[in-house]
PAVEXRO-496934 format. One record per residue (C-alpha): y, x, z; residue number from 1. Coordinates in steps of 0.25 Angstrom, whole numbers. Example, Ala and Ser with C-alpha at 12.3 -4.5 7.8 and 13.67 -1.06 7.14 Angstrom:
<recs>
{north=-18	east=49	up=31	k=1}
{north=-4	east=55	up=29	k=2}
</recs>
This chain:
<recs>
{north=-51	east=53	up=4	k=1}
{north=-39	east=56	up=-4	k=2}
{north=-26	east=52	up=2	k=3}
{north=-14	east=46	up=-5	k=4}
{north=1	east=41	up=-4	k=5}
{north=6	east=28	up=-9	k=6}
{north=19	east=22	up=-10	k=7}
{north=22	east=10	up=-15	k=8}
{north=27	east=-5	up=-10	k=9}
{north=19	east=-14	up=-1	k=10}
{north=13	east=-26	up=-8	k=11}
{north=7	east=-34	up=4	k=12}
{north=0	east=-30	up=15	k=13}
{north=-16	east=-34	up=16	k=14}
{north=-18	east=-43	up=29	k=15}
{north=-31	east=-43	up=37	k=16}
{north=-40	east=-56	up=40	k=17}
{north=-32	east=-55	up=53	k=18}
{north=-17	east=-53	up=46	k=19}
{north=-16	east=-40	up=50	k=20}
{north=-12	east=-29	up=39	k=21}
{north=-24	east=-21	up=35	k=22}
{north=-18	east=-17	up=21	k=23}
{north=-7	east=-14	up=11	k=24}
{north=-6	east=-18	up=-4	k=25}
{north=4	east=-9	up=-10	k=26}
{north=9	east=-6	up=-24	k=27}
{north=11	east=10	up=-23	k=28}
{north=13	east=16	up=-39	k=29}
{north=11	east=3	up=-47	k=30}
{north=-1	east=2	up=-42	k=31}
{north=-7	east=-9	up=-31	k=32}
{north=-14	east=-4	up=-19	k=33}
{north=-22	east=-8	up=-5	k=34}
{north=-19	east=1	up=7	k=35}
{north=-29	east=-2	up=18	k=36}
{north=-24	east=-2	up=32	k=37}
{north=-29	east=1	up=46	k=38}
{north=-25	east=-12	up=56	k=39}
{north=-13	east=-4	up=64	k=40}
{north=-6	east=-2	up=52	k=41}
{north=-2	east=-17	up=49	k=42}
{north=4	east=-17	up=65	k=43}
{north=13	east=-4	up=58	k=44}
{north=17	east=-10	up=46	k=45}
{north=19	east=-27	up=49	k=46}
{north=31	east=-30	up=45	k=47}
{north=34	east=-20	up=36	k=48}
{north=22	east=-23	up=28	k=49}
{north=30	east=-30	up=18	k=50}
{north=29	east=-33	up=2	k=51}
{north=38	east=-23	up=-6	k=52}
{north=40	east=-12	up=4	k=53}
{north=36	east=2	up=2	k=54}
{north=24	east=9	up=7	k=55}
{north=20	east=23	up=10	k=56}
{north=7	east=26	up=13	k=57}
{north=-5	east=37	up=13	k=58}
{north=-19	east=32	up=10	k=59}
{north=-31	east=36	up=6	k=60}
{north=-35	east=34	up=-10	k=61}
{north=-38	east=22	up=-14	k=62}
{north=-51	east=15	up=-15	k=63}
{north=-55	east=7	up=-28	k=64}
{north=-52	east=-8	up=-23	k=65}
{north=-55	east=-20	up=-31	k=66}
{north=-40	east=-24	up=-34	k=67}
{north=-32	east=-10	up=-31	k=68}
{north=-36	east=3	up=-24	k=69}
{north=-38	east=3	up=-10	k=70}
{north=-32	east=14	up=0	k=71}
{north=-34	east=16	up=15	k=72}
{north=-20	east=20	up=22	k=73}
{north=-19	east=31	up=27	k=74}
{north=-5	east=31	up=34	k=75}
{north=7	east=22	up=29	k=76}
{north=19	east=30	up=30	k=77}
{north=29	east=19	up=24	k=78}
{north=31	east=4	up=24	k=79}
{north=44	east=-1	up=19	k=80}
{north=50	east=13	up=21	k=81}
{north=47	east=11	up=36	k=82}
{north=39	east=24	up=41	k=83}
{north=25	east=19	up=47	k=84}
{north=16	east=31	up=48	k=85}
{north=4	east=21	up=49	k=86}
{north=-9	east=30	up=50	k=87}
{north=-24	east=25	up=47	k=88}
{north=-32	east=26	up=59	k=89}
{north=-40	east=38	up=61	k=90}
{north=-34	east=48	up=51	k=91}
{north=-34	east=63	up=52	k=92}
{north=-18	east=65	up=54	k=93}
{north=-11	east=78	up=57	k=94}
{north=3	east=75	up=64	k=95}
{north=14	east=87	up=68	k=96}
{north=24	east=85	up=78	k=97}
{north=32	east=89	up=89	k=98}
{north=28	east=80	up=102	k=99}
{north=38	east=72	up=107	k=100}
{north=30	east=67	up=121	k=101}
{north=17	east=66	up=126	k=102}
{north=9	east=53	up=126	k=103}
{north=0	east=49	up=140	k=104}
{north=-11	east=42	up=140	k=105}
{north=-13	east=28	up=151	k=106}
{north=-16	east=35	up=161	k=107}
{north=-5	east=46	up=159	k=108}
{north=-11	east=59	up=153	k=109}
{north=-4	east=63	up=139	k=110}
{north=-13	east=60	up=127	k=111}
{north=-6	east=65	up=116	k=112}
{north=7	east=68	up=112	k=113}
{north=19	east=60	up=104	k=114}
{north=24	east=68	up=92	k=115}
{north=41	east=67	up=88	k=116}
{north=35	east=61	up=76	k=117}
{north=30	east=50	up=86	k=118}
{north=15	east=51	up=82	k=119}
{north=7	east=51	up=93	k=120}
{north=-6	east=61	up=95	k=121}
{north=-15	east=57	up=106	k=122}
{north=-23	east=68	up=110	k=123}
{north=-30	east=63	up=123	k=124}
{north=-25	east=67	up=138	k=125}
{north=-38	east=80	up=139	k=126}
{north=-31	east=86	up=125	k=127}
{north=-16	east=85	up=130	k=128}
{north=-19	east=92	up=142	k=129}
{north=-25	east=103	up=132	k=130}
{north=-14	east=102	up=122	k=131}
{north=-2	east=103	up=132	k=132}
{north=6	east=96	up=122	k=133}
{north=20	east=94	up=125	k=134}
{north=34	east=90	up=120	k=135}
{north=39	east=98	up=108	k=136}
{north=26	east=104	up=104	k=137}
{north=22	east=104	up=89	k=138}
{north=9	east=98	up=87	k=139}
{north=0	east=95	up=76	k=140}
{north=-10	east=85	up=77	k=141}
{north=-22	east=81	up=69	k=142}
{north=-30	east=67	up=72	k=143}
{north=-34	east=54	up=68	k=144}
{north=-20	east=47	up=67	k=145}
{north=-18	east=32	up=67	k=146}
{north=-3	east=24	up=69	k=147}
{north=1	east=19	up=82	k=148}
{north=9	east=5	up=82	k=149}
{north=21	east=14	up=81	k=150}
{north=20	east=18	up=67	k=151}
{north=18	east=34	up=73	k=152}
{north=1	east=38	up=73	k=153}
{north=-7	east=42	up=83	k=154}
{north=-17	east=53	up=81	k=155}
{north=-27	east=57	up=89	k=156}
{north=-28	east=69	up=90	k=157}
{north=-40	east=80	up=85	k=158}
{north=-30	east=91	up=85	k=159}
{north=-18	east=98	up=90	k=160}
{north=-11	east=110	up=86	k=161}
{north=-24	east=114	up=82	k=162}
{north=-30	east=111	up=95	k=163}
{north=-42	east=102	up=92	k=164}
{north=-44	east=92	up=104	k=165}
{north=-55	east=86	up=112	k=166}
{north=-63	east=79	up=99	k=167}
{north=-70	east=71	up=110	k=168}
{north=-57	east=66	up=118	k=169}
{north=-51	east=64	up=101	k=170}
{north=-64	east=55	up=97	k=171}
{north=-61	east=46	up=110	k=172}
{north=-48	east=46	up=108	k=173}
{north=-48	east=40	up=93	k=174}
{north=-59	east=33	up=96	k=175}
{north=-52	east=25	up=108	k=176}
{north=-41	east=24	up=98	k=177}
{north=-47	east=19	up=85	k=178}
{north=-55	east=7	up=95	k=179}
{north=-40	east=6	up=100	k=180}
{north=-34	east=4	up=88	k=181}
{north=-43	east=-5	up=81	k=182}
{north=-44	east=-15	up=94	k=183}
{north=-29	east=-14	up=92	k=184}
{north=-28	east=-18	up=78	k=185}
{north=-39	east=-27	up=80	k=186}
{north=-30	east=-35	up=92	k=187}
{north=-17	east=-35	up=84	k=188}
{north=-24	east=-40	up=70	k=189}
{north=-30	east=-52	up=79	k=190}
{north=-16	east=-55	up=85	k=191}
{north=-11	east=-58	up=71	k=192}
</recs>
């Protein structure tokens, strides 16, 4: 699907049956619109979610709705001119950077690397041991990208500077992580 950028000024945000945000209604070019969310992005935005502020975000074109078009988010880059980089779950993302340290698993092995962008690419401990990654290397990335609590995204990893990694240890690994995302998001909407 075809994706698009609006820019516009936050109406109010949609709340679930539990009162957590699971939406946006914006005005972006005169025009009324619904941006449908994926749960960790109302634990980004919270407080900033307020009516009148500005909003920057990619999405993909819009649905016909019964009232207004309906877009899914892709990644919200702005809310009230605060960056957010709030990425939906489970799209393909291709991020550059310089890594600034590694990041180690529970039990101690390296798993990924942090970028000087502060992103964060999880690899899995078998792949680092084959990549040899290290601080002050370039690295492009390409995965399925999600947004850590942080505001920064996580992408797990299907590719390295052109090295394609383990597709089995990738599929455990973002299966692990989406069943750990969505208990998470599932725990915090029912603490609301």
């Amino acid at each position: 699907m075809k994706t698009i950028q609006l820019t516009g000024k936050l109406l109010h945000p949609i709340y679930s049956p539990k009162g957590g945000i699971e939406g946006l209604l914006i005005k972006a070019a005169g025009k009324t619109a619904q941006i449908i969310c994926p749960p960790h992005i109302g634990e980004l935005i919270g407080p900033d979610a307020r009516e009148g502020v500005a909003v920057t975000l990619t999405v993909e074109e819009a649905s016909k709705g019964t009232v207004h078009p309906v877009h899914q988010l892709i990644e919200l880059q702005k809310i009230g001119g605060k960056a957010v980089g709030g990425t939906a779950p489970g799209k393909a993302t291709t991020l550059k950077g310089k890594v600034a340290r590694l990041n180690y698993a529970r039990h101690g092995e390296p798993n990924g690397v942090v970028l000087d962008t502060g992103d964060f690419i999880h690899t899995r401990p078998d792949n680092m041991k084959t990549l040899a990654l290290k601080p002050g290397d370039a690295v492009t990335a390409k995965g399925e990208a999600s947004s850590m609590s942080n505001g920064r995204r996580v992408v797990e990893a299907a590719e390295i500077n052109g090295f394609k990694l383990s597709k089995k240890a990738a599929k455990k690994a973002a299966k692990k992580a989406a069943k750990k995302a969505a208990k998470k998001a599932v725990k915090k909407a029912a603490s609301r």
